[in-house]
N, C-alpha and C positions, 0 to 999 in steps of 0.2 A: 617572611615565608618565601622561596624561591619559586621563580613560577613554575609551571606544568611544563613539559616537553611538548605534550599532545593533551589536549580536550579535544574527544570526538562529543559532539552536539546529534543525541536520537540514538534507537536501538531498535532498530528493524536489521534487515538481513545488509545492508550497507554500513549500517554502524558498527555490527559486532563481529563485520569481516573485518572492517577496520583495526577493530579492538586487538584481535587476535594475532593479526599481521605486526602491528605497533608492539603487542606484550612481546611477543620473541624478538622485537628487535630491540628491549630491554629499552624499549622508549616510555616503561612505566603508565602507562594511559591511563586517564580519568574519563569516564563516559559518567554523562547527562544522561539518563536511560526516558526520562521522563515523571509527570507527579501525575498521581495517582488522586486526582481530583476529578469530580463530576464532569465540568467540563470539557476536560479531554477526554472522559467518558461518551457521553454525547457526541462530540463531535468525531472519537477514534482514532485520536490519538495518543493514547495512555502508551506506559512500557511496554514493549516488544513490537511493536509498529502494525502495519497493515496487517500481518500474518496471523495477529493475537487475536482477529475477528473471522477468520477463514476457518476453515473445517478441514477436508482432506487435502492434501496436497499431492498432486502425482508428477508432476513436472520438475521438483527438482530434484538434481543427480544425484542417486544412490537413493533413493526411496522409492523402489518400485512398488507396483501393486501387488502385491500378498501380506500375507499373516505376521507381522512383527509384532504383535502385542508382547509375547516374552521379554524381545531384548527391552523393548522399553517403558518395561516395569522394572527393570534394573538400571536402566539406564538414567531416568529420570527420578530428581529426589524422591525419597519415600511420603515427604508431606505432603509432594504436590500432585498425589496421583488418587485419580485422576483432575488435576488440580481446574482443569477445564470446562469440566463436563459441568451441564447444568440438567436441569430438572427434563425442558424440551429437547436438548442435546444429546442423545444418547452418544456411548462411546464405540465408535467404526472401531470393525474388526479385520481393516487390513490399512495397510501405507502407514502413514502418519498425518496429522494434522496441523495445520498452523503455530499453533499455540505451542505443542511439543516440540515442533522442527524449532521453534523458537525460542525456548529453554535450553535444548540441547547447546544453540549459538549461543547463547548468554553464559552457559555452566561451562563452556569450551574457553569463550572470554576469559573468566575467571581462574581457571586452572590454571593458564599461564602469567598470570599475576594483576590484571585489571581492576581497575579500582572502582567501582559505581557509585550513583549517587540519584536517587530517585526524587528529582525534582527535576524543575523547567529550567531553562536559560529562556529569560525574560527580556532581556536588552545585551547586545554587544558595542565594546568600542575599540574596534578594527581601523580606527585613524590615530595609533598609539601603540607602541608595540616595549613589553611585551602586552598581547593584546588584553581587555580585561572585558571580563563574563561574568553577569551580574543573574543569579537567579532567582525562582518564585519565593524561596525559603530563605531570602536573604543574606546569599552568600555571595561572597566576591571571591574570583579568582582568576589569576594572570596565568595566562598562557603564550609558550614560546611560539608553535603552532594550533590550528584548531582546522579539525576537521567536521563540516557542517550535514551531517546526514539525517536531516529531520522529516525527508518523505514528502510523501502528496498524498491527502485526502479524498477518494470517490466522492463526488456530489449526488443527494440523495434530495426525493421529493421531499420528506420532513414526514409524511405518513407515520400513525402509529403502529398501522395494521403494516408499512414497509420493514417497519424496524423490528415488528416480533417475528418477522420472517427471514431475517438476514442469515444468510449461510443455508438457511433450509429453501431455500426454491427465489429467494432474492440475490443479487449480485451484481457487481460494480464490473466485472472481468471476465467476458467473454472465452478467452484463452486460457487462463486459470482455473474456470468453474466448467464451462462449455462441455466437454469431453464425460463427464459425471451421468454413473446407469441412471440420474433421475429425469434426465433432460433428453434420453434416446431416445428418437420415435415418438416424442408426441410435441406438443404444440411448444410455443416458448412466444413470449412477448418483451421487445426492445422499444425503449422510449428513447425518444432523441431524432435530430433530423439532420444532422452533422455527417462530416466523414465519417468520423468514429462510430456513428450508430449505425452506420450502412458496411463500416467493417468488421462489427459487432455482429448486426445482421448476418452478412454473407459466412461467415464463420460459422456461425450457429446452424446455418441448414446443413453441414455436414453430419450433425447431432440430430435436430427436432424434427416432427414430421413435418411439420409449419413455421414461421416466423412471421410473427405480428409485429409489423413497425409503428406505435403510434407516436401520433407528430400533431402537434397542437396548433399547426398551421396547414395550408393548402399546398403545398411546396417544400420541398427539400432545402435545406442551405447549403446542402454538403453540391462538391463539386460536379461539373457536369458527366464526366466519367462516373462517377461514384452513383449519381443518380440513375443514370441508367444499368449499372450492374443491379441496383436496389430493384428498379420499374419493371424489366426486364426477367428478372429470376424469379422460375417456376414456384420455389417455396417460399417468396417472400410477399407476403399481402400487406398494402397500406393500410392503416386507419387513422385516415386525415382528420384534422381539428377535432382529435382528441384526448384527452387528458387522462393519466390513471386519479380516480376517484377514490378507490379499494383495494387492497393485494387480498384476494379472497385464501382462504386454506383454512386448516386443522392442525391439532398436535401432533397426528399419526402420521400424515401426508404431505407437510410442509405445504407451500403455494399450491392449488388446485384452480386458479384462475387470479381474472383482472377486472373490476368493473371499470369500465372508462365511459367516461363523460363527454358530450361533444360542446365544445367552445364555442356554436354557433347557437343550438335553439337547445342547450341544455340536457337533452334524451340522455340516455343511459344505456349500457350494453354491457353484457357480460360476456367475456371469453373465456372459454375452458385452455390453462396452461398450465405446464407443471413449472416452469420459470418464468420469474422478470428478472432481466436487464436494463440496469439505468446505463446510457452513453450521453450521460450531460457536461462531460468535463469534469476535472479534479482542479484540486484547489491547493499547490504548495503551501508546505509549513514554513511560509518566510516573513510573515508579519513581522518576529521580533527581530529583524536585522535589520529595519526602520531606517533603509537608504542607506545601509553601510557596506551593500554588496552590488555589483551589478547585475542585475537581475532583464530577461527577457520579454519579451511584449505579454507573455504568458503569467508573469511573476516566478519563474522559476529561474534558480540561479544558473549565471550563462558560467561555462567551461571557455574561458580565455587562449587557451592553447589547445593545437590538436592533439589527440591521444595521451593529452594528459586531464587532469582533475585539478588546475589551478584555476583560480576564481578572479577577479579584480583587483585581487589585496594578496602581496604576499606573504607566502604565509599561513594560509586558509585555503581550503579546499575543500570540493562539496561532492558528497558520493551517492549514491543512489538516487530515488524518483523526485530530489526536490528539485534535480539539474536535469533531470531525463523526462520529457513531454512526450516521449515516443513510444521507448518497449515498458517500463511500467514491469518489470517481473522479479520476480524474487531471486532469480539466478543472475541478471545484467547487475540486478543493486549489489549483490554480491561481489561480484566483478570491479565495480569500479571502488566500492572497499579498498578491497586490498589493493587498487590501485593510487587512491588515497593516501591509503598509509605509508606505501611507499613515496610518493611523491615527498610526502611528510619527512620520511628520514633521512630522504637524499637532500631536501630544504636543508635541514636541520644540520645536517653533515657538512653543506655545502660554507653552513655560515660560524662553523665549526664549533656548537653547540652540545653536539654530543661526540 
């Protein structure tokens, strides 16, 4: 069997720009979408990526906020609609949501002739070319190129009362979520004591009447600038050495508060908020490339050349948030998609493959 031109690895908004960039330049693509196992369940990384666990999305291009429910009851298959929705879920009646913007990329993939295949890539061997991708379901296959877009995971306390609230009043993504009529004008609570939670923070008070930062220590870790933008601003109150205990809420009102706990002599305290914010770090999906890529002090894979998407090996190139520690958005993972795929066919052209 001849190998693959392109295996793009992952199907979030950086894989299936990839895909789609790749299918028109008739480089045939095979995407890894992902298995559809507990597991990835759990930890959220099942098919369609970060996005298949979000709700509204208003930030990227061309889904503004109003009424499009019409086009996309036609737009989206007729078995999957509303394939998202669950019981707590109700279906928003304006923009689009995650899960949808996320089909549409996958049904866009496919139209121009992409191939899927819903299982993992479990191990690669990227010191042999053409390279060979071994997945959960026991398949092997050679590839000319591969394109590696398999994301970064939000890190979350592990709470159960966290996890029944996710998308409704819990969230990983300040910039993303933040802006949403449920977080205007009233309270909002951030955990973490990092930069990030302090730029989480600062962000959020332009939305919430308050921002609660708790921090399970007596001291910030995030930089000295960054702590005093935290110490210093009017809507942002500390609540040192302590821990969320409880994500308090309802079916009807998603999060209605936080019980947190103090680290020192145990007490307990409820705060009224209509969000939490976890800024603990995210966690790349780069386990299964077991030292076959060069990877950053962060575990995410490092970008070898400027303004391109080439990796340590050539050949392979890595697109969205598993190379990206910084912006984290669904429109940069898109971007370097297709810049990906291009990298890919000019590879591939280069070494006169296609």
């Amino acid at each position: 069997m001849p190998a693959e031109k392109v295996v793009i690895i992952g199907s979030g908004p950086a894989g299936w720009t990839a895909a789609i960039y790749a299918a028109r330049a008739n480089l045939e693509p095979l995407v890894f979408e992902g298995a559809l196992t507990a597991a990835n369940q759990q930890q959220g990384t099942t098919p369609l990526g970060q996005l298949f666990l979000t709700t509204e999305v208003e930030n990227f291009p061309s889904w503004p906020y109003g009424d499009t429910r019409q086009y996309l009851k036609t737009a989206l298959p007729a078995d999957n609609q509303p394939f998202w929705v669950q019981k707590d879920r109700p279906q928003p009646t304006h923009g689009i949501n995650g899960p949808e913007l996320m089909e549409l990329m996958r049904q866009q993939a496919r139209q121009f002739g992409t191939r899927i295949i819903t299982d993992d890539i479990v191990r690669v061997e990227f010191n042999k070319h053409p390279f060979i991708l071994h997945s959960l379901g026991g398949q092997q296959v050679e590839a000319l190129s591969v394109v590696v877009a398999t994301g970064a995971r939000a890190n979350y306390l592990g709470l159960p009362s966290e996890d029944r609230f996710k998308n409704r009043g819990v969230s990983a993504c300040a910039v993303c979520d933040g802006a949403l009529p449920r977080f205007r004008n009233k309270p909002i609570v951030v955990v973490g004591g990092g930069d990030s939670a302090v730029e989480e923070a600062t962000y959020l008070t332009k939305f919430g009447s308050q921002v609660y930062m708790a921090h399970r220590r007596d001291a910030l870790r995030a930089s000295k600038i960054m702590q005093r933008r935290a110490l210093e601003h009017p809507k942002i109150k500390m609540k040192w050495n302590t821990e969320v205990e409880e994500v308090l809420g309802d079916d009807t009102n998603g999060v209605t508060g936080v019980r947190l706990e103090s680290t020192t002599n145990g007490s307990k305290e409820e705060v009224a908020a209509s969000g939490l914010f976890l800024a603990i770090g995210h966690t790349p999906n780069t386990a299964f490339l077991e030292g076959q890529l060069e990877l950053n002090v962060k575990g995410y894979i490092s970008w070898t050349t400027p303004q391109r998407t080439c990796t340590s090996v050539e050949g392979v190139f890595a697109a969205g948030d598993v190379a990206d520690d910084y912006y984290r958005q669904a429109v940069t993972a898109a971007g370097t998609g297709c810049m990906a795929a291009l990298d890919a066919e000019r590879w591939l052209a280069h070494h006169g493959w296609i």
